[in-house]
C-alpha positions in Angstrom: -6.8 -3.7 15.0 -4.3 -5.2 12.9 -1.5 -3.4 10.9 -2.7 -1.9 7.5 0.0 -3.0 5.1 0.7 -4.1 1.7 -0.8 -4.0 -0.8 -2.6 -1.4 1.1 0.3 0.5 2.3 1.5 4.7 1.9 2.4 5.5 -1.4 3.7 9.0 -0.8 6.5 10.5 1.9 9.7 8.6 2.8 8.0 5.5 4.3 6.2 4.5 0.7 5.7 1.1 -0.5 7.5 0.2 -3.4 4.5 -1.9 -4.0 1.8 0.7 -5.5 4.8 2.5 -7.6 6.1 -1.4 -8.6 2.6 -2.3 -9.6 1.7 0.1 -12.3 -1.7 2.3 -12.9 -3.1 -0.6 -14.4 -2.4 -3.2 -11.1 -2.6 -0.2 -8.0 -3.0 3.6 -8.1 -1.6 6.2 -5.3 -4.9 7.8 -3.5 -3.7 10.7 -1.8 -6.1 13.2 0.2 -5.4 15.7 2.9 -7.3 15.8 6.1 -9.1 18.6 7.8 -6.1 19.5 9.4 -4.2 19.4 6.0 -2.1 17.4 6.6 -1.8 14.9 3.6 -2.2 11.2 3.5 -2.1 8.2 1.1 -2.7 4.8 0.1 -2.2 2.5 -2.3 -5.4 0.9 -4.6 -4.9 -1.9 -6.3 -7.6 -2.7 -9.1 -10.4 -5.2 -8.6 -13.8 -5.7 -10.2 -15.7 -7.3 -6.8 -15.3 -7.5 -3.5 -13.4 -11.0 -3.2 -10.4 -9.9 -5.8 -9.6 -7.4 -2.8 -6.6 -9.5 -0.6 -7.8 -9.5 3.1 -6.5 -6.7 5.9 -5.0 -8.9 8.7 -5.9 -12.1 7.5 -9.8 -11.0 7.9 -10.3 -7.7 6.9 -11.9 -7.2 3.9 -11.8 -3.7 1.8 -14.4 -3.1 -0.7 -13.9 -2.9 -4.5 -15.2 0.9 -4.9 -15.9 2.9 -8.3 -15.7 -0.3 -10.8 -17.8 -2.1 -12.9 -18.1 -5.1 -15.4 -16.1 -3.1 -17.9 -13.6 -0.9 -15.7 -11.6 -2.2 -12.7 -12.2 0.2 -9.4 -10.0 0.0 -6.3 -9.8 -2.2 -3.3 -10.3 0.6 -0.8 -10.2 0.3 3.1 -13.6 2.4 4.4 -13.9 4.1 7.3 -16.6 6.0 9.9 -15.3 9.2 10.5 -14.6 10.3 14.4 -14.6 6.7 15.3 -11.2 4.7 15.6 -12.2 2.5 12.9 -9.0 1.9 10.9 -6.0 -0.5 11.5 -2.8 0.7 13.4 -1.2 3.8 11.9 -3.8 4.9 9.5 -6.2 7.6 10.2 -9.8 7.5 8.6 -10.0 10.5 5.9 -12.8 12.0 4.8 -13.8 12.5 1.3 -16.4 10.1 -0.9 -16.0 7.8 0.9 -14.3 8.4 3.9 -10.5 6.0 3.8 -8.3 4.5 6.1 -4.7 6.3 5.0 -1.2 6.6 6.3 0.3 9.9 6.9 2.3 11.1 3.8 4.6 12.4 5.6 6.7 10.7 8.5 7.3 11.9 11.5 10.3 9.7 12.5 11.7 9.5 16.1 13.0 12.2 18.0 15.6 10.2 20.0 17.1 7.0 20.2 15.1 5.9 23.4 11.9 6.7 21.2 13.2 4.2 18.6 13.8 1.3 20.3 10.8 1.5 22.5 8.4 1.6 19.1 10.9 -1.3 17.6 11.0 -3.4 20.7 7.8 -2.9 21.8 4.1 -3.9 20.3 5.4 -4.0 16.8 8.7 -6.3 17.9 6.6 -9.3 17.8 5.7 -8.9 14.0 9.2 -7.6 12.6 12.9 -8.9 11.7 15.1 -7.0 14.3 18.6 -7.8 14.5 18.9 -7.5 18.4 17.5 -11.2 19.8 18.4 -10.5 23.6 17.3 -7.6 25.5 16.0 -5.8 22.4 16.0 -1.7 23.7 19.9 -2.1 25.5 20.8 -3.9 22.6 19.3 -1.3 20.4 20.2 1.5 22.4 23.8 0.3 22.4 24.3 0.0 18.6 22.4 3.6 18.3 25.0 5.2 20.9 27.6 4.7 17.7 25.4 5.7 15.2 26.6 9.5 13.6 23.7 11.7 13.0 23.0 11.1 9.1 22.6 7.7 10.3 20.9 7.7 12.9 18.0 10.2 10.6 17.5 7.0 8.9 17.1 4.5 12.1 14.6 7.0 13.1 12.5 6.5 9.7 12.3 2.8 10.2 9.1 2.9 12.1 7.6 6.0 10.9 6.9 7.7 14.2 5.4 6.9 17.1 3.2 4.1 15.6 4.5 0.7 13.9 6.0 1.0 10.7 3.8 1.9 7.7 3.4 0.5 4.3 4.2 -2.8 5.1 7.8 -2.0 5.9 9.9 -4.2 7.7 12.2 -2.9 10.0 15.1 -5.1 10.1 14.9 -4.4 5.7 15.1 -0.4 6.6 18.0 -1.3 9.4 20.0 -3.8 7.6 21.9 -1.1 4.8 22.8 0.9 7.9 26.6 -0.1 9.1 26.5 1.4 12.6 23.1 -0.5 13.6 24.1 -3.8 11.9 27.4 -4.2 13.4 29.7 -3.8 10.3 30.8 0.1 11.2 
């Protein structure tokens, strides 16, 4: 499946998209919901009135315009089948009415710097800005090796965890204020 990402990205916990906040209530609105676990999710809506106003997932994905009508905009929502890996990478189907594909609200970062550049190097590498062009994990594991820890907290956010980065983040975007990382430390 392809990556779920703007305009369909989280809109709460550190890896949010500016693009649901940006937008306004009247353009995209913040669903959040926890899951059975309670552990709580989101993503961002952005108003339709039919199917077709709802941009595509992946180039050929397309989300449903839920809850509107000719009078009232509703929201371009992702649907899911519950127990059944039916949403894009990172998201997990939520159930409520109706069931959603969502990101975790809150992310889980890395807990080393092997972890990191694995996840940044690796499957989601091919899609992303990185600033290491050679061999991408000793590159990356080199410029982490002089990364203090306050730093390095915020490497570890780039990708949100384990899975590729979430709300349509771009990871070189996330690296490139970070000195140590970027080569001007």
């Amino acid at each position: 499946m392809p990556m779920l990402d703007e305009p369909y990205g989280a809109c709460a916990g550190p890896m949010a998209s500016s693009e649901c906040i940006d937008a306004g209530a009247e353009r995209a609105e913040c669903i959040e919901r926890d899951d059975a676990q309670g552990i709580p999710h989101s993503t961002c809506a952005v108003s339709c009135f039919v199917d077709a106003d709802c941009p595509l997932v992946g180039g050929n994905i397309a989300p449903d315009c839920v809850g509107g009508d000719d009078a009232i905009p509703g929201r371009c929502l992702l649907e899911c089948t519950l127990d059944i890996n039916s949403c894009p990478d990172g998201t997990y189907c939520v159930d409520g009415d109706p069931p959603l594909c969502m990101w975790p609200a809150v992310n889980p970062g890395h807990p080393d710097a092997q972890s990191f550049c694995d996840t940044a190097c690796g499957p989601c590498g091919s899609t992303l800005l990185l600033p290491w062009t050679g061999d991408c994990v000793a590159e990356c594991l080199a410029d982490l090796a002089d990364c203090p820890e306050p730093e390095l907290a915020e490497v570890f956010a780039c990708t949100g965890g384990e899975a590729c980065p979430v709300g349509g983040s771009v990871v070189a975007t996330c690296l490139m204020p970070i000195a140590c990382v970027m080569g001007s430390a």
